[in-house]
PDB file of N, CA, C and O in Angstrom:
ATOM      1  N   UNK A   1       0.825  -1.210   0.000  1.00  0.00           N
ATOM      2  CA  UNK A   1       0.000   0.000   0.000  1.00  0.00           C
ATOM      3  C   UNK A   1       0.858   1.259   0.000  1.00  0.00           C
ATOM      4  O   UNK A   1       0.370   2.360  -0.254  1.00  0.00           O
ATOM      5  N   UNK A   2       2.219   1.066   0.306  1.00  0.00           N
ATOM      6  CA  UNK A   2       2.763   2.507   0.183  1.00  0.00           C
ATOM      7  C   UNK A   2       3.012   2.873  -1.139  1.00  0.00           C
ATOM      8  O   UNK A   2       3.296   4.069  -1.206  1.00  0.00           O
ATOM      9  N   UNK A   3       3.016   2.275  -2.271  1.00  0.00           N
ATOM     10  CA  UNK A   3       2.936   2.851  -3.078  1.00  0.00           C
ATOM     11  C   UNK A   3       1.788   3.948  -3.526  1.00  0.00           C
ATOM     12  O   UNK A   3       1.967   4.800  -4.395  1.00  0.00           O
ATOM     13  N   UNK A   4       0.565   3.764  -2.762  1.00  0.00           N
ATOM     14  CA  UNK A   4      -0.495   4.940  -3.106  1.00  0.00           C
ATOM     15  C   UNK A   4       0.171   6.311  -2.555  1.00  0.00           C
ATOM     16  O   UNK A   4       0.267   7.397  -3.127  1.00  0.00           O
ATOM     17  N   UNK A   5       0.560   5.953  -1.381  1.00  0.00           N
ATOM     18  CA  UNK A   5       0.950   7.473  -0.785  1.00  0.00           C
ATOM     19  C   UNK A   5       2.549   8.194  -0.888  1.00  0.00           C
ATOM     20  O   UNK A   5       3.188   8.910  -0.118  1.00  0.00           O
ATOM     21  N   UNK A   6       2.799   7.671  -2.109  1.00  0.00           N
ATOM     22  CA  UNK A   6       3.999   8.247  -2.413  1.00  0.00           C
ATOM     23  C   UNK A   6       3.857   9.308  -3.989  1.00  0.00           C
ATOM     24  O   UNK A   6       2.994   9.300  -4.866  1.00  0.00           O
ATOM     25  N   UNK A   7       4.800   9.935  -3.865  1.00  0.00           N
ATOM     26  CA  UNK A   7       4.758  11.310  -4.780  1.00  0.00           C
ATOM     27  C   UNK A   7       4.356  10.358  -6.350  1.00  0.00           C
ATOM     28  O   UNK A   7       3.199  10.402  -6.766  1.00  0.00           O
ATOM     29  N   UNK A   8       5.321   9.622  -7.032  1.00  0.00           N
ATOM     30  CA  UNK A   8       5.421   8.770  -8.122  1.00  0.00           C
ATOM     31  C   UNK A   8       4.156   8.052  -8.035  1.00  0.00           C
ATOM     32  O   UNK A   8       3.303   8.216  -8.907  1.00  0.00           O
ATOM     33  N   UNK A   9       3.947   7.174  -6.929  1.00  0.00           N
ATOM     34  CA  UNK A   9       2.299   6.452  -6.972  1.00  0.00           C
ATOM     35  C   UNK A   9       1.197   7.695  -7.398  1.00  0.00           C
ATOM     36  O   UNK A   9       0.851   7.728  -8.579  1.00  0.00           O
ATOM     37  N   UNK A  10       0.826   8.379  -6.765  1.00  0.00           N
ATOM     38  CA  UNK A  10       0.216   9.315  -6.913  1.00  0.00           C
ATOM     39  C   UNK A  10      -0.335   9.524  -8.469  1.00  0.00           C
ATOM     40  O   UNK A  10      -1.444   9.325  -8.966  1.00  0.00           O
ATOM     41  N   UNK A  11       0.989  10.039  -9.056  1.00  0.00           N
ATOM     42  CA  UNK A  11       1.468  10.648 -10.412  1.00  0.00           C
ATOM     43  C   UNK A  11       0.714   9.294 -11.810  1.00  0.00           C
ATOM     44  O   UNK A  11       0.087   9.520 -12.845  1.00  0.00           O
ATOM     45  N   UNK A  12       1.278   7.622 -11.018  1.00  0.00           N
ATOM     46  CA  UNK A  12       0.550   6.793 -11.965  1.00  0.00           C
ATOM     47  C   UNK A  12      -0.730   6.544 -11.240  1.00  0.00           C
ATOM     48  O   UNK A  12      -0.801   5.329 -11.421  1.00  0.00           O
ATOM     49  N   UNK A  13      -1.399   6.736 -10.802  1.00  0.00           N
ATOM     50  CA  UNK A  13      -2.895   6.568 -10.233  1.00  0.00           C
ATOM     51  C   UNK A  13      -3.491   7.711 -11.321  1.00  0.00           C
ATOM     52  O   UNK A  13      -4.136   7.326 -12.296  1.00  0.00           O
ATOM     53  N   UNK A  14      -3.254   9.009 -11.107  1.00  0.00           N
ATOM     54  CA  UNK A  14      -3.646  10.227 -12.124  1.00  0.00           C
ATOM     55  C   UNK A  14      -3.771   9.598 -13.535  1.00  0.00           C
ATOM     56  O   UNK A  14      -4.783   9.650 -14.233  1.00  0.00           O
ATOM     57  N   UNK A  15      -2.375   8.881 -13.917  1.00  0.00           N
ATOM     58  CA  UNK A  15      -2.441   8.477 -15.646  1.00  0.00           C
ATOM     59  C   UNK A  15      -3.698   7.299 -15.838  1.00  0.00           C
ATOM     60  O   UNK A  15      -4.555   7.274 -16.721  1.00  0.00           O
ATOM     61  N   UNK A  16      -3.480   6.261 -14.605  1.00  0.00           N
ATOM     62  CA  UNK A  16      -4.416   5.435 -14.456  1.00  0.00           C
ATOM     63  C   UNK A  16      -5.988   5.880 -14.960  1.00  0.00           C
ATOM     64  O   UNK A  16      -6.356   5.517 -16.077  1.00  0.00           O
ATOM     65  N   UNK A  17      -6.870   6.657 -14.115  1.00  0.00           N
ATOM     66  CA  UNK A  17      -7.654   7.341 -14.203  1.00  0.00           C
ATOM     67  C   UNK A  17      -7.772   8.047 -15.353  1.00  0.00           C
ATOM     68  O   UNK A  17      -8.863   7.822 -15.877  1.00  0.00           O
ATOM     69  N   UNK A  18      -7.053   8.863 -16.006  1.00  0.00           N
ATOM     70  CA  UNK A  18      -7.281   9.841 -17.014  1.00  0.00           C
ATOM     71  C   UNK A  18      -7.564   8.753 -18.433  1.00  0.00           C
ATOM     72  O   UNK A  18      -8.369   9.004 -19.331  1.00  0.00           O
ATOM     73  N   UNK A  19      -6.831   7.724 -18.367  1.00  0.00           N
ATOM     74  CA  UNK A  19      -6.915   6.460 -19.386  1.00  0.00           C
ATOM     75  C   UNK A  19      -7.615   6.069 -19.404  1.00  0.00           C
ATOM     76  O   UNK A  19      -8.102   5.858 -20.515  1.00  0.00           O
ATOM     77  N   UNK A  20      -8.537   5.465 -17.843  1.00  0.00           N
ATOM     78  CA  UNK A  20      -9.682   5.215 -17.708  1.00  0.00           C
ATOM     79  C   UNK A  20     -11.009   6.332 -18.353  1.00  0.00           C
ATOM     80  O   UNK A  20     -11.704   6.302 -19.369  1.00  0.00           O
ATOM     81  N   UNK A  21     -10.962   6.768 -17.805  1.00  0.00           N
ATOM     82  CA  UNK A  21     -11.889   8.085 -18.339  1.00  0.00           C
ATOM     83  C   UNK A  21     -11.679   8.613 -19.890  1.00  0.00           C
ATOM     84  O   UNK A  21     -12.753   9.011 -20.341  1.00  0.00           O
ATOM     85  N   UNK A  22     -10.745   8.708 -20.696  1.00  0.00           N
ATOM     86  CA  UNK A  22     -10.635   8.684 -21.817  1.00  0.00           C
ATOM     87  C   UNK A  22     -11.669   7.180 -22.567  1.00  0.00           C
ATOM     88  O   UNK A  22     -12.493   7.099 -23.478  1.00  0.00           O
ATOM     89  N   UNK A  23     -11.099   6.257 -21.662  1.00  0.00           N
ATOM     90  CA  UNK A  23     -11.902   5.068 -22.688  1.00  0.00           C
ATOM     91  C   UNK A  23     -13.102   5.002 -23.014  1.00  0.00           C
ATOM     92  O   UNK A  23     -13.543   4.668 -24.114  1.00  0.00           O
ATOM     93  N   UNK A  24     -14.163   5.570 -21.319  1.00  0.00           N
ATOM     94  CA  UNK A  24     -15.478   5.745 -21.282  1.00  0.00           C
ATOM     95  C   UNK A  24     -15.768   6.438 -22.229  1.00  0.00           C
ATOM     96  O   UNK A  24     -16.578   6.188 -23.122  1.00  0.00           O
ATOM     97  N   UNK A  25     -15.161   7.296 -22.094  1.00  0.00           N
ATOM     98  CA  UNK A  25     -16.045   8.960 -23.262  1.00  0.00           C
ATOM     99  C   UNK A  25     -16.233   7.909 -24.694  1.00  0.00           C
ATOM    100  O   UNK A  25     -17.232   7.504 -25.289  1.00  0.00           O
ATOM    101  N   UNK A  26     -14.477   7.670 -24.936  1.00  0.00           N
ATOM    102  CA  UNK A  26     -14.767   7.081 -25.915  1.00  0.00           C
ATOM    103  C   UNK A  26     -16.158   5.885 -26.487  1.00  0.00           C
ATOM    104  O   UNK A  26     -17.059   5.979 -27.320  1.00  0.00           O
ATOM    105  N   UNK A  27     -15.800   5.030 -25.721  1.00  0.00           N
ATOM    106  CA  UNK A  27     -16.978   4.167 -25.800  1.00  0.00           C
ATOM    107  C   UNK A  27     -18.409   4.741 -25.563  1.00  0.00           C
ATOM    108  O   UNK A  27     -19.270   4.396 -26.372  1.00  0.00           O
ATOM    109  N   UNK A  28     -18.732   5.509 -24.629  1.00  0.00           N
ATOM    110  CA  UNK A  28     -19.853   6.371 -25.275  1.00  0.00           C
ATOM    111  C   UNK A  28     -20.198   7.357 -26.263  1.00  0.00           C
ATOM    112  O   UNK A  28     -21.303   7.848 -26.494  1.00  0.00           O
ATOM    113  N   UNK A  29     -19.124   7.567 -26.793  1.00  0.00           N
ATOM    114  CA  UNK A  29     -19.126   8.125 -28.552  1.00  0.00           C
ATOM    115  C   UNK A  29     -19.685   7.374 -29.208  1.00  0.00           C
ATOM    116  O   UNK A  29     -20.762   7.650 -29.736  1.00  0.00           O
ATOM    117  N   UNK A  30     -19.101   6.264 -29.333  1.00  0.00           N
ATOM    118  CA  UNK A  30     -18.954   4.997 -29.902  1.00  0.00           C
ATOM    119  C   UNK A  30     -20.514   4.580 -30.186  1.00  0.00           C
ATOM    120  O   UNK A  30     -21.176   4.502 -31.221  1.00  0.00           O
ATOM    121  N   UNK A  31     -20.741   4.399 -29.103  1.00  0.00           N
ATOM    122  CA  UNK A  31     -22.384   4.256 -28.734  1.00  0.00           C
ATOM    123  C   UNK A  31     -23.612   4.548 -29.506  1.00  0.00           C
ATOM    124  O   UNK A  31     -24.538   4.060 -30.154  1.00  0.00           O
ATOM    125  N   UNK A  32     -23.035   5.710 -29.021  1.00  0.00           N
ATOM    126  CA  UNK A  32     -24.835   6.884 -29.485  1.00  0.00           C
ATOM    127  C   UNK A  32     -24.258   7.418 -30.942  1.00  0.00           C
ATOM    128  O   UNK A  32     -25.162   7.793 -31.689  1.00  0.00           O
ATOM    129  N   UNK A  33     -23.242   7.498 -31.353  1.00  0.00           N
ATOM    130  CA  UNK A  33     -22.781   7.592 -33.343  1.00  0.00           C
ATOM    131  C   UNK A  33     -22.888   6.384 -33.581  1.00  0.00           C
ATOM    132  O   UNK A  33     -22.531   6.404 -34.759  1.00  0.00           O
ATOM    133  N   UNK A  34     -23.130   5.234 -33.345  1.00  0.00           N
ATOM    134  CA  UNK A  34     -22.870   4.371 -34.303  1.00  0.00           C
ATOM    135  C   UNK A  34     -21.546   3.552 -34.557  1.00  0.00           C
ATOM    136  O   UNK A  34     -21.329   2.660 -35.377  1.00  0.00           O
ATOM    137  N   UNK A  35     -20.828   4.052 -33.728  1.00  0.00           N
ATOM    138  CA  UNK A  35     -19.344   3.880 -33.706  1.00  0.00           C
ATOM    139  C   UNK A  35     -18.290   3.828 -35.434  1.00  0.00           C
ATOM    140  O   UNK A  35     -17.512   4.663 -35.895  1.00  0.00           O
ATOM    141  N   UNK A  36     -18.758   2.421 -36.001  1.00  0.00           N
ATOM    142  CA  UNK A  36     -17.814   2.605 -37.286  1.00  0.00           C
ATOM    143  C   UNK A  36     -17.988   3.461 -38.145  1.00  0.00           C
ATOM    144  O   UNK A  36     -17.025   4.050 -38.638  1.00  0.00           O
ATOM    145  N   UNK A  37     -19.528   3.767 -38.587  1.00  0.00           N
ATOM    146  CA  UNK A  37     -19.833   4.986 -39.168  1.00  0.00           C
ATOM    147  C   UNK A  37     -18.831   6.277 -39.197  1.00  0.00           C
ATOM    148  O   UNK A  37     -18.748   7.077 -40.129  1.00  0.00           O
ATOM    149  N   UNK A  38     -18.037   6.311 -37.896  1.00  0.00           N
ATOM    150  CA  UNK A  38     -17.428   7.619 -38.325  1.00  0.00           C
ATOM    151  C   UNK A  38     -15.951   7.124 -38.510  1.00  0.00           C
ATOM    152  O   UNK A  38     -15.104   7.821 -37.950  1.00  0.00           O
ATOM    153  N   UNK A  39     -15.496   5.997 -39.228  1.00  0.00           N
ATOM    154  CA  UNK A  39     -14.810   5.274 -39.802  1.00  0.00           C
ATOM    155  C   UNK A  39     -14.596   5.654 -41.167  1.00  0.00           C
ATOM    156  O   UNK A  39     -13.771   6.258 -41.851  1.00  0.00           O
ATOM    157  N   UNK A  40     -15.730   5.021 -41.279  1.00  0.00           N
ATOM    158  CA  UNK A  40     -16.386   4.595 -43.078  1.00  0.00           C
ATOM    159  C   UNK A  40     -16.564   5.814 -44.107  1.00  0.00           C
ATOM    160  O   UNK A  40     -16.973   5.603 -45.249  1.00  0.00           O
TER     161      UNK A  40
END
């Protein structure tokens, strides 16, 4: 667990999250367009 409370843990928890949250959006783009459609 000490890796959460260290400066560097911290720093990859942030990238963690932001990756996470990038994917959602994405996949709810994805979603409600049709997804390949904005491929094609």
């Amino acid at each position: 667990m000490n890796i959460l409370f260290s400066k560097r843990g911290q720093g990859i928890i942030k990238w963690i999250w932001a990756v996470i949250a990038i994917l959602i959006i994405l996949s709810m783009v994805f979603t409600y367009s049709g997804g390949i459609q904005l491929f094609l």
